[in-house]
N, CA, C and O atoms as a GROMACS GRO file, in nm:
protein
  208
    1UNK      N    1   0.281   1.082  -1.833
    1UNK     CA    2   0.387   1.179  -1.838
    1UNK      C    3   0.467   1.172  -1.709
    1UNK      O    4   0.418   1.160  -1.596
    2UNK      N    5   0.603   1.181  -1.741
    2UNK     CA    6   0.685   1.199  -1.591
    2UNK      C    7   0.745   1.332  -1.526
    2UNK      O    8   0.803   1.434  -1.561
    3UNK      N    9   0.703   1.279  -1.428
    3UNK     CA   10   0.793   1.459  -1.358
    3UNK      C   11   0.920   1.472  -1.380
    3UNK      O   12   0.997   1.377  -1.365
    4UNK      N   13   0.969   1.620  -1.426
    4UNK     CA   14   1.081   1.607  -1.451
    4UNK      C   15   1.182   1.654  -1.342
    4UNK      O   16   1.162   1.756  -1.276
    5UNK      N   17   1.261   1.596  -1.331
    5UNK     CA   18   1.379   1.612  -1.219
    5UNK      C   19   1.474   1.683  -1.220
    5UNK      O   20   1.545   1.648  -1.315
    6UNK      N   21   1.532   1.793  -1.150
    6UNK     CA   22   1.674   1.823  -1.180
    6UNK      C   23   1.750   1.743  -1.115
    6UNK      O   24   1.706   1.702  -1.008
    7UNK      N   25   1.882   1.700  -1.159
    7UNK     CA   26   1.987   1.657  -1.120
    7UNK      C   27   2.092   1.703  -1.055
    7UNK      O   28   2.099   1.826  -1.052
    8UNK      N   29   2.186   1.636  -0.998
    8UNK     CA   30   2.284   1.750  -0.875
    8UNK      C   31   2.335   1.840  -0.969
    8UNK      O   32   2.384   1.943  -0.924
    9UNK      N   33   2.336   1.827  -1.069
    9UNK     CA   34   2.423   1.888  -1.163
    9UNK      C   35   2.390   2.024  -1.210
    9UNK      O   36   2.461   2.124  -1.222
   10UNK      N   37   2.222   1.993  -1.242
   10UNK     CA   38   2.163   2.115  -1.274
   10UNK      C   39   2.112   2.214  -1.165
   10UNK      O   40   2.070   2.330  -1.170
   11UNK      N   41   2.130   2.127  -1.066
   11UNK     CA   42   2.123   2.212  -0.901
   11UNK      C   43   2.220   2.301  -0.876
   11UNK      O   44   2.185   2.402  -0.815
   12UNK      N   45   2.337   2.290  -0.907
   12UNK     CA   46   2.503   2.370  -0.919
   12UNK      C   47   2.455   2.457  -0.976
   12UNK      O   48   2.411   2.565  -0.936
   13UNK      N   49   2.466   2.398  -1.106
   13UNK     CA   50   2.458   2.519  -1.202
   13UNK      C   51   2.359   2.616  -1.159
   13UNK      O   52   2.405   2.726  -1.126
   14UNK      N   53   2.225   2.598  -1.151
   14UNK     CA   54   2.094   2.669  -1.105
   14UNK      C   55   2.165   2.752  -0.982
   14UNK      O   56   2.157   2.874  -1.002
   15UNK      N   57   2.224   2.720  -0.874
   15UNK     CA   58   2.253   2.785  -0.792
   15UNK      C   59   2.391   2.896  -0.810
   15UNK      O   60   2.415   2.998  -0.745
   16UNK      N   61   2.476   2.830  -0.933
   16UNK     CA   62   2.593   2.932  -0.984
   16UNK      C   63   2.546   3.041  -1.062
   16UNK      O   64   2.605   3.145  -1.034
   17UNK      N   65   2.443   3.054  -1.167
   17UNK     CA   66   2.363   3.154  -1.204
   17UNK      C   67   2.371   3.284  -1.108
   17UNK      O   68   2.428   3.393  -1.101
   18UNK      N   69   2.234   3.163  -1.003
   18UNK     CA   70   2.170   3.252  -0.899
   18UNK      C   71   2.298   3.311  -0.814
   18UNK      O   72   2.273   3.406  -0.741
   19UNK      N   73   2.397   3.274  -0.817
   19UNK     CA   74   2.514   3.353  -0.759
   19UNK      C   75   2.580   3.461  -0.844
   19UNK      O   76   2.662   3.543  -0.801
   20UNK      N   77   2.533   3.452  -0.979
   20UNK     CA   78   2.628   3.550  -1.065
   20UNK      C   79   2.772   3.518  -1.152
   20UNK      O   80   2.843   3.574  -1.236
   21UNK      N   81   2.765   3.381  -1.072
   21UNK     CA   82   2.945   3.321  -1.098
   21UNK      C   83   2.898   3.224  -1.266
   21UNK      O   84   3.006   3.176  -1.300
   22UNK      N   85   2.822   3.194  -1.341
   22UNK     CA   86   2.813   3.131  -1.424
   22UNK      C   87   2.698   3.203  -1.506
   22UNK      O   88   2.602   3.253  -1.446
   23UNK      N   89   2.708   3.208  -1.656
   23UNK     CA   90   2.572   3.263  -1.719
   23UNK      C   91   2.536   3.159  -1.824
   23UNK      O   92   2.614   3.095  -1.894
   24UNK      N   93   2.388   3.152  -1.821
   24UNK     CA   94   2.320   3.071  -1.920
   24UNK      C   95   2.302   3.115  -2.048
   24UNK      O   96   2.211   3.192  -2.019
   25UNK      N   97   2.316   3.132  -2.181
   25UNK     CA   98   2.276   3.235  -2.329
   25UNK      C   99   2.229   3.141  -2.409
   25UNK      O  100   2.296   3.040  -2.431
   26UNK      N  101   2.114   3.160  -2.462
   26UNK     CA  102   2.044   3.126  -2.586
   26UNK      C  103   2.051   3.153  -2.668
   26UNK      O  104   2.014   3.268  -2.689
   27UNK      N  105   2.103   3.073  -2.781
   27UNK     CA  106   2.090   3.147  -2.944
   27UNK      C  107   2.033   3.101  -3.016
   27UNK      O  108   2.013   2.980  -3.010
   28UNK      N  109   1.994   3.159  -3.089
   28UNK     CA  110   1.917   3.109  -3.269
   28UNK      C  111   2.001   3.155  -3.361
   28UNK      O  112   2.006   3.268  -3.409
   29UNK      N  113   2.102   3.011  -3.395
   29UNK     CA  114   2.162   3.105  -3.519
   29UNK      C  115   2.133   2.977  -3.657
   29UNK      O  116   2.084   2.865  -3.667
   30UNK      N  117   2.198   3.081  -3.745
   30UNK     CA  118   2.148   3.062  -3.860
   30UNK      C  119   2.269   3.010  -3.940
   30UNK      O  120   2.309   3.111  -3.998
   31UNK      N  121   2.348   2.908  -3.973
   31UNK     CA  122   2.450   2.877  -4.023
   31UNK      C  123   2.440   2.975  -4.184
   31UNK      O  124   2.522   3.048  -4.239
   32UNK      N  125   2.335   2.944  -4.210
   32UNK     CA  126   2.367   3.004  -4.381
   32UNK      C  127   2.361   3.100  -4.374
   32UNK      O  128   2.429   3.141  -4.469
   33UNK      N  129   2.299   3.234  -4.288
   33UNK     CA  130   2.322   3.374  -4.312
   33UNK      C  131   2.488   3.396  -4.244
   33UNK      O  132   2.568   3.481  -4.284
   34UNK      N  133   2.516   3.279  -4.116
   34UNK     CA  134   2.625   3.328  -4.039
   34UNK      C  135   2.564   3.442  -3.935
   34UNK      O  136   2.641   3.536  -3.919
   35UNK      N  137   2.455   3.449  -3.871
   35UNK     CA  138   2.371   3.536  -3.838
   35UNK      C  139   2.372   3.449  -3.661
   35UNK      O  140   2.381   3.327  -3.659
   36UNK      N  141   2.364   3.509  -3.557
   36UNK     CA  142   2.296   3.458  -3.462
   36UNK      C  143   2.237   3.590  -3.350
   36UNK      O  144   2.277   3.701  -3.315
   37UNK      N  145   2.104   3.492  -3.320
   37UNK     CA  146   2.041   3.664  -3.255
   37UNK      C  147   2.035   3.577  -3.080
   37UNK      O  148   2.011   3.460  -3.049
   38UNK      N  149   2.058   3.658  -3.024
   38UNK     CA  150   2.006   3.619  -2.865
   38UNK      C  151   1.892   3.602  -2.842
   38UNK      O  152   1.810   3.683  -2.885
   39UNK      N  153   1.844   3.462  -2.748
   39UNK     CA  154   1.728   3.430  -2.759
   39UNK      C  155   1.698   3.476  -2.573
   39UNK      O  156   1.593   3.527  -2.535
   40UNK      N  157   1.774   3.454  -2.514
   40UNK     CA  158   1.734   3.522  -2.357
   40UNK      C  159   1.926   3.497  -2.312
   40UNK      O  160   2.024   3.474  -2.382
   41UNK      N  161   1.908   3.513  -2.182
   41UNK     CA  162   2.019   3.509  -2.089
   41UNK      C  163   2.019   3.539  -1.933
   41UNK      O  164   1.957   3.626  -1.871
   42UNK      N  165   2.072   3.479  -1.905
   42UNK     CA  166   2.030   3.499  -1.711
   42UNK      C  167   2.178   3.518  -1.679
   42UNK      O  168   2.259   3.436  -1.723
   43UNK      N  169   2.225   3.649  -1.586
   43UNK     CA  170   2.312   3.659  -1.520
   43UNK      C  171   2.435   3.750  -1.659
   43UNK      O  172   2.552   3.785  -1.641
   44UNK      N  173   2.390   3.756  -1.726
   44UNK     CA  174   2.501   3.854  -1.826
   44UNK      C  175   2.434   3.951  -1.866
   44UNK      O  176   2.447   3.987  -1.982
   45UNK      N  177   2.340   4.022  -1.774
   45UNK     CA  178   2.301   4.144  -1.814
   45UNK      C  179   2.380   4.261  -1.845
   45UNK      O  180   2.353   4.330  -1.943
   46UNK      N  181   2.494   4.291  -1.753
   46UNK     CA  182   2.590   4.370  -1.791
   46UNK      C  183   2.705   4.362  -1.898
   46UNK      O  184   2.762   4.462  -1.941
   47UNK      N  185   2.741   4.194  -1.947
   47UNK     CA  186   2.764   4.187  -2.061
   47UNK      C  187   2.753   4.179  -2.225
   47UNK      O  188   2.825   4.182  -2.325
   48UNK      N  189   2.608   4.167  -2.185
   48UNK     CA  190   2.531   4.117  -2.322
   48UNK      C  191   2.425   4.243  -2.316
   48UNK      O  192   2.400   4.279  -2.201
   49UNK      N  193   2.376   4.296  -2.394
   49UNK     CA  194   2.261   4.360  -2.439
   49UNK      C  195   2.149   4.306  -2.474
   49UNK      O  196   2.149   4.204  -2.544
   50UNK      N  197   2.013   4.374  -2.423
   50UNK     CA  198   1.896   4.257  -2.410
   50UNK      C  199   1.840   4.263  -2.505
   50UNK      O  200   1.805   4.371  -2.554
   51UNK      N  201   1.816   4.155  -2.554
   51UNK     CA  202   1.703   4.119  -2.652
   51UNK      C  203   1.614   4.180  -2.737
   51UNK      O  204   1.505   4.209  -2.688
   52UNK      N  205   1.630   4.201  -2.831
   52UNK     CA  206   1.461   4.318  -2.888
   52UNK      C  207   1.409   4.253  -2.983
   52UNK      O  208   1.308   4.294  -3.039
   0.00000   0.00000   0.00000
């Protein structure tokens, strides 16, 4: 198995989060209901409503 690496890229980003200036969102959606539920999110707490 190999270690996995971040790249400069995902170093930015990781650090734009951690600044507030960029947000990450997860979804699970469902094309055939047209349905999508939030799966987590970092940094859009005040825009998004959390998870239940």
């Amino acid at each position: 198995m190999r270690a996995c690496r971040a790249g400069p890229r995902a170093r930015a980003r990781g650090s734009k989060v951690a600044a507030g200036q960029v947000a990450v969102v997860g979804l699970l959606v469902s094309l055939a209901d047209g349905n999508a539920q939030l799966i987590t999110a970092r940094s859009v707490e005040e825009a998004v409503p959390a998870a239940s």
